[in-house]
ROMIGU-387170 format. One record per residue (C-alpha): y, x, z. Coordinates in pm, whole numbers, plus 32768, in hexadecimal, padded with zeros to 4 digits. Layout:
REM residues N
YXZ;...
This chain:
REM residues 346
D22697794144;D0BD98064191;D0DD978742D9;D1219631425F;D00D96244194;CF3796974282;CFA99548435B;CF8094634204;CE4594FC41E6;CDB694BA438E;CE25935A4390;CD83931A422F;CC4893AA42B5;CC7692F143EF;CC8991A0434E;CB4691D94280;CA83929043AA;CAF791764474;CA3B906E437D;C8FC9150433C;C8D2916E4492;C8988FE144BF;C7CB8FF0437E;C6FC90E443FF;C6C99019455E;C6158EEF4474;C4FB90024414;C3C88F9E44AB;C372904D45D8;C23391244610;C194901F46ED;C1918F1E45C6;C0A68FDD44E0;BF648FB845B6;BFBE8E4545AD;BFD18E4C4438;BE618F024428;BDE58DD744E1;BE638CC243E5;BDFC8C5142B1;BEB58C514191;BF5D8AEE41BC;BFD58B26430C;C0678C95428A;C10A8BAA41A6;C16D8AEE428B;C1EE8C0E439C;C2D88CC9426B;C3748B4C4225;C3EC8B4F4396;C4798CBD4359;C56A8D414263;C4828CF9414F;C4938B6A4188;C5988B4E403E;C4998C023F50;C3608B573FBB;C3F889FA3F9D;C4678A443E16;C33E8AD33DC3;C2388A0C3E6B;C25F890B3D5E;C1D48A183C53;C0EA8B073D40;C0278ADD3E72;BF448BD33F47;BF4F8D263F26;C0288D363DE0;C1458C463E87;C1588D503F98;C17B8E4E3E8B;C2818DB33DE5;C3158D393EFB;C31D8E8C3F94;C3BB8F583E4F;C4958E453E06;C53F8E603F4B;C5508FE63F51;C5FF8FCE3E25;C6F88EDA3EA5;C7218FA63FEF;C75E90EA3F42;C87F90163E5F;C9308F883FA8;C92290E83FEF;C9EA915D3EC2;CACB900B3EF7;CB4B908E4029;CB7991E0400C;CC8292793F62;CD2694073F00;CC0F953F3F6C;CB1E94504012;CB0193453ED1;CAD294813DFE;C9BF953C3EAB;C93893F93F07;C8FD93BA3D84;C8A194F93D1E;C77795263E04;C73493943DA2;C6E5941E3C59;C586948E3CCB;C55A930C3C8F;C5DD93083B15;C4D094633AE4;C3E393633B73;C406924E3A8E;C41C933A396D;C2D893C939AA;C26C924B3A00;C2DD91EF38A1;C20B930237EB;C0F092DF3883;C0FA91403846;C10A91A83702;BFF792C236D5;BEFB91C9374D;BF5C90A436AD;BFCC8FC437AC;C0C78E86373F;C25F8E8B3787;C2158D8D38C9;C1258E7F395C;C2098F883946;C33A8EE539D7;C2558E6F3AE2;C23D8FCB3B3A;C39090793B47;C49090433C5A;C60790433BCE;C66991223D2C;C72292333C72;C820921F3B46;C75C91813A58;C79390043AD3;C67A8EEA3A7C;C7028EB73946;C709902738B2;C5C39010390F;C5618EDC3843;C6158F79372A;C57690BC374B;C4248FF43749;C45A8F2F3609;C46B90823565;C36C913634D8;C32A92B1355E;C3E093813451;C4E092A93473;C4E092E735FE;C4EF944935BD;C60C943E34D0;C6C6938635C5;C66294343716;C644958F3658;C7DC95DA36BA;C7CA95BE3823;C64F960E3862;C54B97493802;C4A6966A3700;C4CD971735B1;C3A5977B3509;C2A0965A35EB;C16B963635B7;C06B95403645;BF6C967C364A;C071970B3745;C0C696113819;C08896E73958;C16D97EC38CB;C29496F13875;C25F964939B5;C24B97943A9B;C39E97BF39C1;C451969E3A30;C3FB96EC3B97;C48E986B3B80;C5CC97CD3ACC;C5DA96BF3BD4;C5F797E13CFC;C6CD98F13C3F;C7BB97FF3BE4;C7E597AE3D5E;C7F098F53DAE;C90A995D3CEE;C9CB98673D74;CA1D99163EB4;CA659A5B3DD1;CB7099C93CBE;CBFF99013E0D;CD3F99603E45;CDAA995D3F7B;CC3D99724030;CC4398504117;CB6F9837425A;CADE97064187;CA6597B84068;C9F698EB4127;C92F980C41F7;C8BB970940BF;C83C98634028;C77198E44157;C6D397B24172;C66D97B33FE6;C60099233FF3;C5219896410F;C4949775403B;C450988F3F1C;C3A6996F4026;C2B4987B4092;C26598033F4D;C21E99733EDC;C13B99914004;C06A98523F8A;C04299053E33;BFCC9A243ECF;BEDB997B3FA3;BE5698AB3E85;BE5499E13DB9;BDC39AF43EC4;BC9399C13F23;BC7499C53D8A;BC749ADE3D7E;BD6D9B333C59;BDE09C873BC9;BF159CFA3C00;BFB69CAA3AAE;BF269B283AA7;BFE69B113BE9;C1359BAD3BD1;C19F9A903AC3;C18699913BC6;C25A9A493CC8;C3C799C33CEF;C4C99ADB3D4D;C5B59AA93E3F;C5229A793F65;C5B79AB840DA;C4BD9B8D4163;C3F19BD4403F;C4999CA93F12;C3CC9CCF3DE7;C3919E283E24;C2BD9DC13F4E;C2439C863E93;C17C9D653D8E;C1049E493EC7;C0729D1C3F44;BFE89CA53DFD;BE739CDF3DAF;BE0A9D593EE5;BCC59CE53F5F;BCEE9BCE405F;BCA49C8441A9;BD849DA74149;BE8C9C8C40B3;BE949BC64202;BEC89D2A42F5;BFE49D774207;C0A69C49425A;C0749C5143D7;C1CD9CFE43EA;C2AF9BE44343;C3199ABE43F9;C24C99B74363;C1039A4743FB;C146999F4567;C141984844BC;BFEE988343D3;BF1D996944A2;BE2C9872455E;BDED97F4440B;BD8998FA435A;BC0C9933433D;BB999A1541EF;BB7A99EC407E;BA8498D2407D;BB3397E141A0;BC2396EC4132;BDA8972140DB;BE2195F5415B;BE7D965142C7;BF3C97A24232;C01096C5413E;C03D95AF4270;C0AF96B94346;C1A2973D4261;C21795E441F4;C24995D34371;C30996E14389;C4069668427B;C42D95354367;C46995FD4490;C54896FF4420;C61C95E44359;C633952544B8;C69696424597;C79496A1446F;C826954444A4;C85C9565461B;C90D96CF460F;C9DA965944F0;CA2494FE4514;CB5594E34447;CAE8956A42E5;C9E4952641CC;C8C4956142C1;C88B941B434F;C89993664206;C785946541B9;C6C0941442E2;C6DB92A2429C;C68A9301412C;C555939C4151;C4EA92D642A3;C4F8918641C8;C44A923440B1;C328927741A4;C30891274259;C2D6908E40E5;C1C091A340B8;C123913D41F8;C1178FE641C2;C09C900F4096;BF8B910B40D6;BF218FDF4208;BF1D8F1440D9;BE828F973FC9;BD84906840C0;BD2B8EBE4153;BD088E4A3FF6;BC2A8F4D3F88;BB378F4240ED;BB8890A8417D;BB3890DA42E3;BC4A90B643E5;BC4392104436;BC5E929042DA;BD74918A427C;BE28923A43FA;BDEA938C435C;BED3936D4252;BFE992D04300;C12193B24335;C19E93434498;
């Protein structure tokens, strides 16, 4: 019977590998981003309608145009590509699939709030969620319409929301993150059987925790933050980095923080790029976001029949809508070429 499953569960994983692997050969290539530093913002209009994006910009030219129609056009097709994604899935892969897709529901929470902490109307708001994760566009309308108690009361179940406050907000939303990433990782634990899928699904989450401890830190150690301030940030977890090592590292002084992470295998992809407490952050966080990438795409080709190259295409199209819209945003406000290049994640 095992055995049997085992051959349900290949050829299910080969179907859907199969189709993300001709999803993923319609992300733009490298080569096309210098192109898109050279344009203005009609003709990147114009490029993303001859792409996969062609669908979103033709709705929503009629309401947007520059920069914001790219915007839109951009989160309303992520959204739509991360749904096909749940379409065609089905068994382990549709449910890990829509548990890490949740990250997208903790966004639009915190989305939500903050709309409505600084006043802004229901059409701003929705303008600024994407329905990628459970909640669909129209929870999201009705979550809206609500007023924040009301939110709470109805979110307060399922999410670390009792007791909010708008005085807190960094405390509820550093919440939602840490319940966003346990929850994940307890999915390999109460698994039973372990599958190669969720083993791997969970190394590659520990991964994403472990880099985005090592941001904190950085942000932190170039702040330079006590110890205590720091360690309610921290997300346990991680792959490489237990929390026992996490509060070693935390509140060190820069220099001695950056020599204590030489060891760990993140340092190879951040050490060019690391100057001292007064440079700038954004080449570390780059190079770990880089990392992520890499590590998700060699996953993909050792494992190609399992959850990793869903991941790989999950977090690949993720980053080609961050790209285009750091081209976009960095044209509209005048930044230099080479700053614009510097924040790209290639």
């Amino acid at each position: 019977m095992m055995s049997w499953k085992r051959k349900q569960g290949s050829k299910s994983y080969a179907y859907l590998c199969a189709r993300v692997r001709a999803m993923k050969s319609k992300l733009l290539q490298k080569e096309s981003y210098p192109r898109l530093m050279n344009m203005e913002l009609a003709e990147i209009a114009r490029f993303i309608e001859d792409s996969e994006y062609k669908d979103e910009v033709d709705e929503l030219a009629r309401r947007y145009d520059g920069a914001n129609l790219i915007e839109h056009a951009l989160n309303q097709n992520l959204a739509l590509t991360y749904r096909k994604l749940l379409n065609i899935s089905a068994g382990e892969s549709h449910h890990l699939l829509s548990e890490y897709l949740k990250r997208w529901d903790i966004w639009n929470i915190k989305t939500i709030l903050r709309g409505k902490r600084y006043g802004a109307s229901d059409s701003e708001i929705l303008e600024a969620v994407v329905s990628a994760g459970r909640f669909g566009y129209h929870d999201l309308i009705e979550l809206v319409r609500k007023d924040v108690p009301e939110i709470i009361e109805k979110l307060k179940r399922d999410y670390p929301l009792d007791g909010y406050s708008e005085d807190r907000m960094d405390y509820f939303e550093n919440a939602l993150d840490r319940f966003y990433y346990e929850s994940l990782v307890e999915l390999e634990a109460v698994r039973k059987p372990k599958t190669k899928s969720n083993r791997l699904f969970s190394e590659m989450v520990k991964t994403e925790i472990d880099v985005r401890n090592l941001k904190t830190l950085f942000r932190s150690a170039k702040a330079g933050l006590e110890r205590e301030q720091i360690v309610d940030m921290l997300i346990p977890g991680g792959l490489k980095l237990n929390m026992v090592a996490l509060i070693k590292l935390a509140g060190l002084p820069f220099d001695e923080f950056t020599a204590s992470i030489k060891d760990y295998p993140y340092w190879d992809s951040i050490s060019g790029t690391v100057t001292d407490e007064n440079g700038s952050l954004t080449g570390v966080e780059i190079g770990l976001d880089k990392y992520c990438l890499e590590h998700a795409s060699r996953s993909s080709h050792y494992y190609p029949l399992s959850i990793v190259p869903i991941m790989d295409y999950v977090v690949s199209k993720k980053n080609e809508v961050d790209n285009i819209r750091m081209i976009v945003r960095g044209r509209e406000a005048g930044l230099s070429d080479d700053l614009i290049r510097s924040k790209l994640v290639l």
